[in-house]
C-alpha positions as CSV (number, residue, x, y, z in Angstrom):
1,X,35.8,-75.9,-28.1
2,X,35.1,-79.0,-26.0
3,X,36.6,-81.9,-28.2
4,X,33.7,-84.6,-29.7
5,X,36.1,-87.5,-28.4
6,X,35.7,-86.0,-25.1
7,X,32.1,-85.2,-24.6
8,X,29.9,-86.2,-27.5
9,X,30.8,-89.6,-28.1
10,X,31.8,-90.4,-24.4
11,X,28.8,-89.1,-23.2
12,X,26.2,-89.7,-25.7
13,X,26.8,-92.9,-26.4
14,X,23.0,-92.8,-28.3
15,X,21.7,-93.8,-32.1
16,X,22.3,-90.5,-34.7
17,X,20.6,-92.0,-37.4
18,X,17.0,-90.9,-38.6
19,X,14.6,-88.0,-37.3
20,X,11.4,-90.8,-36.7
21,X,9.8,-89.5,-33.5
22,X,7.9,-90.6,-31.0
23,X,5.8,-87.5,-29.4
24,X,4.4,-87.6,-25.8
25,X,2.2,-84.9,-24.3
26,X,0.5,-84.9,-21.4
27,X,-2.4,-82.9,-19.5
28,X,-1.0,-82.3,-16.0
29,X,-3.5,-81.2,-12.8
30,X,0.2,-80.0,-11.2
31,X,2.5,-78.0,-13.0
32,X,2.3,-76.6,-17.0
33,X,0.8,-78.5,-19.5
34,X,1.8,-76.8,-22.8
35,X,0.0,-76.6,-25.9
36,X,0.1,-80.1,-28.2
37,X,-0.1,-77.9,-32.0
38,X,2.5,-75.5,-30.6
39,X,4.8,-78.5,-29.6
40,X,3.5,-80.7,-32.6
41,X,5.2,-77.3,-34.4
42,X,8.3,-77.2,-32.6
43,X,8.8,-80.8,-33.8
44,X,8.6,-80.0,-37.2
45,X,10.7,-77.1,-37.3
46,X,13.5,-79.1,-35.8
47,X,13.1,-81.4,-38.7
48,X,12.2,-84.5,-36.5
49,X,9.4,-86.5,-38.6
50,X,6.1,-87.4,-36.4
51,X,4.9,-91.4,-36.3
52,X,3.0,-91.8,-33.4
53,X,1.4,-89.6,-30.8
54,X,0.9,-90.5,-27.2
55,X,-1.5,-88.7,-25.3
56,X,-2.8,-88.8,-21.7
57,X,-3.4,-87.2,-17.9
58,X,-2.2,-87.4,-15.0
59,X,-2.4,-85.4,-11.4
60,X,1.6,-85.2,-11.3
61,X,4.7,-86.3,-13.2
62,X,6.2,-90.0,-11.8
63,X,9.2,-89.7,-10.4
64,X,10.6,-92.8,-12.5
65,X,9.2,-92.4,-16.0
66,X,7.6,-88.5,-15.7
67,X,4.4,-90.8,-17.7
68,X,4.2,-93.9,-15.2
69,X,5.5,-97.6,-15.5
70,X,2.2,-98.4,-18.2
71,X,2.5,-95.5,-20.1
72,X,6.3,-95.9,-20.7
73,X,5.4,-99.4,-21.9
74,X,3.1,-98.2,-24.1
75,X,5.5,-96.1,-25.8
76,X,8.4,-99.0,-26.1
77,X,5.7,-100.8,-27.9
78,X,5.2,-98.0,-30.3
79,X,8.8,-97.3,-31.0
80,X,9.8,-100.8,-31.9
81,X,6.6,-100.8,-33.9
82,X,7.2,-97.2,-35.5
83,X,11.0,-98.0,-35.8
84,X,11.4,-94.8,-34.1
85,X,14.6,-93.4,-33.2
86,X,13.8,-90.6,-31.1
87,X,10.9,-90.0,-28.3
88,X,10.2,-86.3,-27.5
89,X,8.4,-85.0,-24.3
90,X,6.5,-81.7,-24.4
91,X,8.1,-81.4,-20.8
92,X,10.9,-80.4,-18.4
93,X,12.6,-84.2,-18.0
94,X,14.8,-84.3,-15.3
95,X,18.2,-86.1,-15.6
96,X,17.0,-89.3,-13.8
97,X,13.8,-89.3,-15.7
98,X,15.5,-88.9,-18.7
99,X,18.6,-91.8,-18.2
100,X,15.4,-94.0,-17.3
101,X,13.3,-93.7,-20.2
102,X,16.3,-94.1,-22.7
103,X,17.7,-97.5,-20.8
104,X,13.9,-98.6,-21.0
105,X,13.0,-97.3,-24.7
106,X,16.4,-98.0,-26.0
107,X,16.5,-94.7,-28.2
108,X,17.0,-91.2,-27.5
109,X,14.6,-89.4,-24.9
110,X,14.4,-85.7,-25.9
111,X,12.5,-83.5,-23.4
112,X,11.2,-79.8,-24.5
113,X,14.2,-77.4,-23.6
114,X,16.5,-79.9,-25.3
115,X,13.9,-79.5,-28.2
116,X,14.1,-75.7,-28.1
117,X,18.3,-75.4,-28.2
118,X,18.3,-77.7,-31.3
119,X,15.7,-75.5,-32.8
120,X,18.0,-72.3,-31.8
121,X,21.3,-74.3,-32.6
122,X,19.9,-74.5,-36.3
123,X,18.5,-71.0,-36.8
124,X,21.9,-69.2,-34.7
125,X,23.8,-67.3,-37.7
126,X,25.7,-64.7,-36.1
127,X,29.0,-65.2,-34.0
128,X,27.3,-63.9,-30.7
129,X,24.3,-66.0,-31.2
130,X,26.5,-69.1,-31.5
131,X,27.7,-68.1,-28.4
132,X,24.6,-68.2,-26.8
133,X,23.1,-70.9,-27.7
134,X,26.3,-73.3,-27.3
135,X,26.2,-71.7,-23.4
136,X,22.4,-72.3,-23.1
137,X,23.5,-76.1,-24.6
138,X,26.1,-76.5,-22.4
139,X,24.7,-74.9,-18.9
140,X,21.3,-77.9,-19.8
141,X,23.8,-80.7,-20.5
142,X,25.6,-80.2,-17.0
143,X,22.9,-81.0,-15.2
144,X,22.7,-84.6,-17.8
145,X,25.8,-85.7,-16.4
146,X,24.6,-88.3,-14.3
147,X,25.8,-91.3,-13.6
148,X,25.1,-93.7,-16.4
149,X,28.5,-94.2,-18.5
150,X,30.1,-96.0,-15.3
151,X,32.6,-98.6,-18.5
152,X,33.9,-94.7,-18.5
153,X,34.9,-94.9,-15.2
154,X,39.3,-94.0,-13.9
155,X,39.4,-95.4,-10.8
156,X,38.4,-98.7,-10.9
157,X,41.8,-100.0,-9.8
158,X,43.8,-102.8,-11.2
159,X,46.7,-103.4,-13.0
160,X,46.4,-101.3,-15.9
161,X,43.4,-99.6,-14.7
162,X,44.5,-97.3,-13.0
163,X,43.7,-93.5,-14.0
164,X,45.0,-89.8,-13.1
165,X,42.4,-90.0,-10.1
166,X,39.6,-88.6,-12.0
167,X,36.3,-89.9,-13.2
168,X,34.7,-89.6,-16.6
169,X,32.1,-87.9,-15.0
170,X,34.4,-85.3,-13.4
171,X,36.3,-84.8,-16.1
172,X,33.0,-83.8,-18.2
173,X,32.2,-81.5,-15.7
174,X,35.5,-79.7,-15.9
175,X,35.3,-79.6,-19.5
176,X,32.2,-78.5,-19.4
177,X,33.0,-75.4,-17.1
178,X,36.3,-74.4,-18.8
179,X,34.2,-73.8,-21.7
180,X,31.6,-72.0,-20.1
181,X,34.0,-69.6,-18.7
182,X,35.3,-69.2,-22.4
183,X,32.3,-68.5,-23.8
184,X,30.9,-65.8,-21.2
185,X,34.2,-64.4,-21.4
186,X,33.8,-63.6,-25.2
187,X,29.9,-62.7,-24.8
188,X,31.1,-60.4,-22.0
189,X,33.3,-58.7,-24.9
190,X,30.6,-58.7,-27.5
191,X,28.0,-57.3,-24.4
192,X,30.6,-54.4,-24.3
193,X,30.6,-53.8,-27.9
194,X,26.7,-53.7,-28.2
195,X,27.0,-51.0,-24.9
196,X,29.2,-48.7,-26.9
197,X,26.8,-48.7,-29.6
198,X,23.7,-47.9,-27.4
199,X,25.9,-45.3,-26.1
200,X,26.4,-43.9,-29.2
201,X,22.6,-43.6,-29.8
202,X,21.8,-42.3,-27.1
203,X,24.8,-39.4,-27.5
204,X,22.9,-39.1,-30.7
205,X,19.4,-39.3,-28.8
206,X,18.2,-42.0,-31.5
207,X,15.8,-43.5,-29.3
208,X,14.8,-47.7,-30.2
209,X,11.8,-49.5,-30.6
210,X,11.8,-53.1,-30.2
211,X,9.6,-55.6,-32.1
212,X,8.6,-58.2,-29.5
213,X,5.8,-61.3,-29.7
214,X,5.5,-64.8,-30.0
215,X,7.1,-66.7,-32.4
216,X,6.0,-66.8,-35.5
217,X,3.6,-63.1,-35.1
218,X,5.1,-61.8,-38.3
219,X,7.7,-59.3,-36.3
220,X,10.8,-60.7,-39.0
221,X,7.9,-59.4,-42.1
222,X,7.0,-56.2,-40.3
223,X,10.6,-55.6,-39.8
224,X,10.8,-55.6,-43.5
225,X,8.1,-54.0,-44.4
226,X,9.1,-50.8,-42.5
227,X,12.6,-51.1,-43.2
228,X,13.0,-52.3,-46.5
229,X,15.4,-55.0,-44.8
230,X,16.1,-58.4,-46.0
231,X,15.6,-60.7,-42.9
232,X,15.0,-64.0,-43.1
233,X,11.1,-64.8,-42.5
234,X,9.1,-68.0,-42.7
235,X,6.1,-69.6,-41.3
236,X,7.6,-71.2,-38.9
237,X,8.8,-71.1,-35.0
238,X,12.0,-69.4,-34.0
239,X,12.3,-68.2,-38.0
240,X,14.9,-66.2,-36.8
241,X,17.2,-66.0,-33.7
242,X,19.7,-63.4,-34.5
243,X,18.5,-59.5,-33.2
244,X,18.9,-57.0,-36.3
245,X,18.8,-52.9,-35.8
246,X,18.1,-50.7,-39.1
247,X,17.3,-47.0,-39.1
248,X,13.7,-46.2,-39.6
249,X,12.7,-42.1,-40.2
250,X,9.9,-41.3,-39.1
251,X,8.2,-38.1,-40.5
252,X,8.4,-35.3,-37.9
253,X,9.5,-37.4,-35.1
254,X,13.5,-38.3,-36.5
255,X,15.0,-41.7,-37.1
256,X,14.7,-44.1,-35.0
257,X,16.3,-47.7,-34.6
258,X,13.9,-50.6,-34.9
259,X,15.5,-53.9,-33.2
260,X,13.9,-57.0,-34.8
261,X,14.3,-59.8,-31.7
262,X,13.7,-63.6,-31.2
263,X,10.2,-64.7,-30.8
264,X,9.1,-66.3,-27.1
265,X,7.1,-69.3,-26.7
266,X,5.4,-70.7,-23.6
267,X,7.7,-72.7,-21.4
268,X,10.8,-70.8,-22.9
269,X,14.0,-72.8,-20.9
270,X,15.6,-70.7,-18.0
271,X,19.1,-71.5,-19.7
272,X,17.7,-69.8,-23.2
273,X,17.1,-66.2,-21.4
274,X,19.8,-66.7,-19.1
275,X,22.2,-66.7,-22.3
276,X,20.6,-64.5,-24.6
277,X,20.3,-62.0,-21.5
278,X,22.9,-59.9,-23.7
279,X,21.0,-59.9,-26.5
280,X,17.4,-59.0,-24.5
281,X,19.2,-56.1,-23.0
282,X,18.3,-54.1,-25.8
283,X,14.7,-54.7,-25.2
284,X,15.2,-53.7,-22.2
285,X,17.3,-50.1,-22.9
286,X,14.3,-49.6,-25.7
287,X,11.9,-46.5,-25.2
288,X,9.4,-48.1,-27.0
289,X,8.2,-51.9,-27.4
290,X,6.0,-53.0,-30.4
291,X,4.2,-56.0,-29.3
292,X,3.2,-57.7,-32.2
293,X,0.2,-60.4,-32.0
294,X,-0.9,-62.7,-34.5
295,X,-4.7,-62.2,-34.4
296,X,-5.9,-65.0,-36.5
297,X,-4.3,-66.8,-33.4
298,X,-7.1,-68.2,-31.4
299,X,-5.0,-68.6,-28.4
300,X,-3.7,-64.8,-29.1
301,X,-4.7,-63.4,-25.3
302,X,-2.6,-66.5,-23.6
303,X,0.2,-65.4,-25.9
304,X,0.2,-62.1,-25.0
305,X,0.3,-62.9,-21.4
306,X,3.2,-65.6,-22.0
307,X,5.4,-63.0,-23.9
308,X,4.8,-60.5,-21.1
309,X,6.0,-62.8,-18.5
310,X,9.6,-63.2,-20.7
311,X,9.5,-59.4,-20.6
312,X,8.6,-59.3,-16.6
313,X,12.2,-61.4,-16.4
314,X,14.4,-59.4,-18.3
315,X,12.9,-56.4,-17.1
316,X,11.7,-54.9,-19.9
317,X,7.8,-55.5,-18.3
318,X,7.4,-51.2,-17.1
319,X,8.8,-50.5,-20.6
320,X,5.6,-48.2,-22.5
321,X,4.0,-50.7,-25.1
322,X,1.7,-50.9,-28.3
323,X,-0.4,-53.4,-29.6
324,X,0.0,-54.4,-32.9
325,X,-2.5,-57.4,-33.9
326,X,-0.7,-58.3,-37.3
327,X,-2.0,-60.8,-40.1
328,X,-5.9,-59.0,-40.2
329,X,-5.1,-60.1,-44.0
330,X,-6.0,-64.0,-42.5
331,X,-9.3,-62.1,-40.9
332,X,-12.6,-62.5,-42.2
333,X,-14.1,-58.3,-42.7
334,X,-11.1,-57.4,-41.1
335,X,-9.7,-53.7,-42.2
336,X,-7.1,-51.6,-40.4
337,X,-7.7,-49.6,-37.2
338,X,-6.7,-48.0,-34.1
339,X,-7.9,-48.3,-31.1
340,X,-7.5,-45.5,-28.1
341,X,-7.7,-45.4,-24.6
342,X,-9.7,-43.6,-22.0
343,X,-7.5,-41.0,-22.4
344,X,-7.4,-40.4,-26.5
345,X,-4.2,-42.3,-27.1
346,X,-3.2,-45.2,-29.5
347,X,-2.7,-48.2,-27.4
348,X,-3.6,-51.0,-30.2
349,X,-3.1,-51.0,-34.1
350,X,-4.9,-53.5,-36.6
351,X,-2.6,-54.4,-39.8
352,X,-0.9,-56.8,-42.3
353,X,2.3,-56.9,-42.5
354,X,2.2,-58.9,-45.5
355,X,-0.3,-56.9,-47.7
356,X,0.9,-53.6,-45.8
357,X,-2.3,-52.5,-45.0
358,X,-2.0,-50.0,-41.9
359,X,1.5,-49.6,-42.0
360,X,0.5,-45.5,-41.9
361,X,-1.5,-46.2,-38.8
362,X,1.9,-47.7,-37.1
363,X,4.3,-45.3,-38.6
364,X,1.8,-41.9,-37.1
365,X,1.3,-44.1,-33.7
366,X,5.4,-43.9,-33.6
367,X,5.3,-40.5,-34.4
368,X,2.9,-39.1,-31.9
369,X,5.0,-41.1,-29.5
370,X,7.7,-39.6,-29.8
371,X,6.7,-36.5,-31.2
372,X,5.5,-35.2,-28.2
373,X,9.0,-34.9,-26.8
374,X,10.3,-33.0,-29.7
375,X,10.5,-29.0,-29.9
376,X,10.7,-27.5,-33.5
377,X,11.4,-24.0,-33.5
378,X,14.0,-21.2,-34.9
379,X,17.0,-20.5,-32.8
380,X,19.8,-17.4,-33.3
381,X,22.9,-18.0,-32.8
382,X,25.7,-15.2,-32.5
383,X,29.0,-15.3,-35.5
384,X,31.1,-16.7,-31.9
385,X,28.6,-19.6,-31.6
386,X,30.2,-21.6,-34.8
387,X,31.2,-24.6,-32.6
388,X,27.0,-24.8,-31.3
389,X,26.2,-24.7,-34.5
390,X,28.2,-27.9,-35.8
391,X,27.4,-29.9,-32.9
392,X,23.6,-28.7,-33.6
393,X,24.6,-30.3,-37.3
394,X,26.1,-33.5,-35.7
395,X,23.1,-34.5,-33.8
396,X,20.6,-33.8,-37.1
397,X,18.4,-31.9,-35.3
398,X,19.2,-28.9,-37.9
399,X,16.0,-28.6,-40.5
400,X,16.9,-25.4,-42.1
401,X,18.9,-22.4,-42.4
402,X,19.5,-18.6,-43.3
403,X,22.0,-16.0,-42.3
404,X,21.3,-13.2,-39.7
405,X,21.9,-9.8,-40.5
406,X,24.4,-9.6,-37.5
407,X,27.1,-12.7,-38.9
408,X,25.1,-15.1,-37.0
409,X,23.0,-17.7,-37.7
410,X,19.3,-18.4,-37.5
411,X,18.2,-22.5,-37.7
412,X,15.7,-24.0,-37.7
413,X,15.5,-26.9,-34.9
414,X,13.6,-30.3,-34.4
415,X,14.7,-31.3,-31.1
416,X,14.2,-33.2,-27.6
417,X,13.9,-30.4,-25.3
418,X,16.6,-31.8,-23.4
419,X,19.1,-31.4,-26.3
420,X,18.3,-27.8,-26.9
421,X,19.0,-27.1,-22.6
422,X,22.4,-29.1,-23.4
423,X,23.6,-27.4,-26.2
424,X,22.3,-24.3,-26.8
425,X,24.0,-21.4,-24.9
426,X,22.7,-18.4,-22.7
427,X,23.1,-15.8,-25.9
428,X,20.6,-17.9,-27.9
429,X,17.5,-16.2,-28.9
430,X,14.7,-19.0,-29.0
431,X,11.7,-18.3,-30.9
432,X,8.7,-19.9,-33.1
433,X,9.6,-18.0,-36.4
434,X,12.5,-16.3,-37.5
435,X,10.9,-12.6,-37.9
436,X,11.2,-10.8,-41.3
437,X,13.5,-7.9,-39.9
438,X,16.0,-9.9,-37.5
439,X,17.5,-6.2,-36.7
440,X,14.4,-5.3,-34.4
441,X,15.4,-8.8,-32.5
442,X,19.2,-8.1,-32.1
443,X,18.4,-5.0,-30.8
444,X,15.9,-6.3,-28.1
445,X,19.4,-8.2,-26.7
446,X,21.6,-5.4,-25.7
């Protein structure tokens, strides 16, 4: 762990008192623009407390003050007469932009992705997505190390001046990197742990289905509606952060393992999917992704687009997806549906998580998914074939069974066809139904 004495008070040398917030959004001709209730949101889950709001255009950010030399002004006035402590931009700041509007506002300048990481450095719970977020937080403050602590400064020279030949700034910067090589070290370990597991799945041929969306779509509700889980879920952005599996059976289709995962939101920081890459890869190794969309959203289609560009980075973007519009409940007339293609099949489902209403519809859209890759028929095996038959057992594909008049075996099977071409053997006798006089079968195999 980087020590406080060596980065946090050295380099932030800013007031820590008081939430008070100064918000600044702007409507930019070049470059993205964001959405001012979704940032005026992202405030509030952070815990910051709104007193002014500062508004405006332009054609393009200024390189000095990202808001221009009368706008900043604007905002000085209305900190010292809000008694603000904090200003927060709805925008990318760079490091020269930001150093500026802090000497000039005399308070802390917070721009959206350092917004974001505080949000996630709340909500992170589990050891791994500590990890994360403290990498994420780290790889963002490297690029802040700019020179504006120079009183910090080694090498000024002088009698009694005189340091080991390193600046403050470089020695940040090596701090800064030892830990990042800590940390991806130990996320490395915890990535190999979470491969073992997937391997293990798929040995078993439990395929996953991933629960994806914008924040705040109701995936952490739905999750525990299907599952009977206890995840935490709120009303609020970024409710939860940490990914959570649980084994959902699905009638005639098996058990699969539905993955709750953190919500996206427009403008998601590069360092936030860069670190939680780990924990995206098992969106990505899902067979199935439930896209759940909050449909009393009015700006529902632009979120659907946003979250499918965060799936177009990680790579989950050719994965086969459905619908779901949740919170139909919030709906005026609104009752649950399906909605098929050109081709017959379920591509969008109309429900409410939190009334359950069309939870059957999502539950037989699963199970014609992936019940079109399962077999279920009545297999004979010979009395030699008691090691087939265990492994048969091990993968729960066995439904039923009775004894065959030769020693043997007959089961019934629920299978992927490919399981049944790995571990069935030549001798097996595949059929629909076991038939009432086995004898007239054994016969049939001399």
């Amino acid at each position: 762990m980087i020590p406080t004495s060596a980065l946090g008070d050295a380099v932030f040398e800013r007031p820590r008192r008081g939430e008070r917030a100064v918000l600044v959004h702007l409507q930019l001709q070049v470059g993205e623009s964001g959405d001012p209730e979704e940032f005026q949101q992202l405030v509030l889950s952070a815990g910051a407390e709104p007193v002014a709001c500062v508004g405006g255009s332009r054609h393009a950010p200024d390189p000095k003050y990202f808001v221009g030399k009368g706008k900043a002004e604007e905002i000085e006035r209305l900190v010292k007469a809000e008694g603000a402590e904090l200003v927060i931009f709805d925008h990318m700041l760079s490091p020269a932009q930001e150093r500026n509007l802090e000497r000039l506002l005399d308070c802390r300048v917070l721009d959206r992705t350092g917004l974001i990481l505080d949000i996630f450095a709340q909500r992170a719970r589990s050891f791994e997505g500590k990890l994360q977020v403290e990498l994420a937080q780290l790889r963002h403050l490297s690029t802040r190390l700019v020179r504006g602590w120079t009183h910090l400064e080694r090498q000024k020279g002088g009698i009694g001046l005189r340091g080991p030949g390193e600046t403050q700034l470089e020695t940040d910067r090596r701090l800064i990197g030892d830990r990042i090589k800590q940390i991806n070290r130990r996320l490395e370990k915890v990535q190999r742990q979470r491969s073992q597991g997937r391997r293990a799945r798929t040995r078993a041929e439990i395929p996953t289905v991933s629960l994806v969306g914008y924040t705040n779509a109701g995936k952490s509700t739905l999750f525990n509606r299907l599952t009977a889980a206890e995840v935490y879920a709120a009303d609020q952005l970024f409710a939860t952060l940490d990914p959570t599996l649980r084994r959902l059976d699905v009638a005639d289709a098996g058990p699969v393992m539905l993955v709750d995962t953190v919500g996206f939101v427009q403008n998601l920081p590069h360092d936030l999917v860069a670190a939680f890459r780990s924990t995206l890869e098992e969106t990505r190794q899902s067979q199935l992704l439930l896209h759940v969309v909050d449909a009393a959203d009015p700006e529902h289609r632009q979120r659907v687009e946003q979250v499918n560009r965060v799936l177009a980075e990680i790579g989950a973007d050719e994965l086969p997806q459905l619908l779901v519009y949740n919170k139909i409940d919030l709906l005026d007339q609104a009752s649950p549906r399906v909605d098929r293609d050109e081709h017959g099949k379920i591509w969008r489902i109309w429900l409410s998580s939190t009334t359950g209403q069309g939870l059957e519809i999502l539950l037989e859209a699963i199970r014609q998914f992936f019940g079109e890759a399962f077999r279920h028929c009545w297999v004979h095996l010979p009395p030699a074939e008691g090691r087939v038959r265990a492994r048969l057992y091990a993968q729960e594909v066995v439904l039923s069974e009775k004894p065959a008049n030769d020693g043997g075996f007959w089961l019934e099977l629920r299978a992927q066809q490919r399981t049944l071409q790995q571990l069935l053997p030549p001798v097996a006798i595949i059929c629909q139904q076991p038939p009432a006089d086995d004898e007239v079968v054994l016969a049939g195999m001399g």
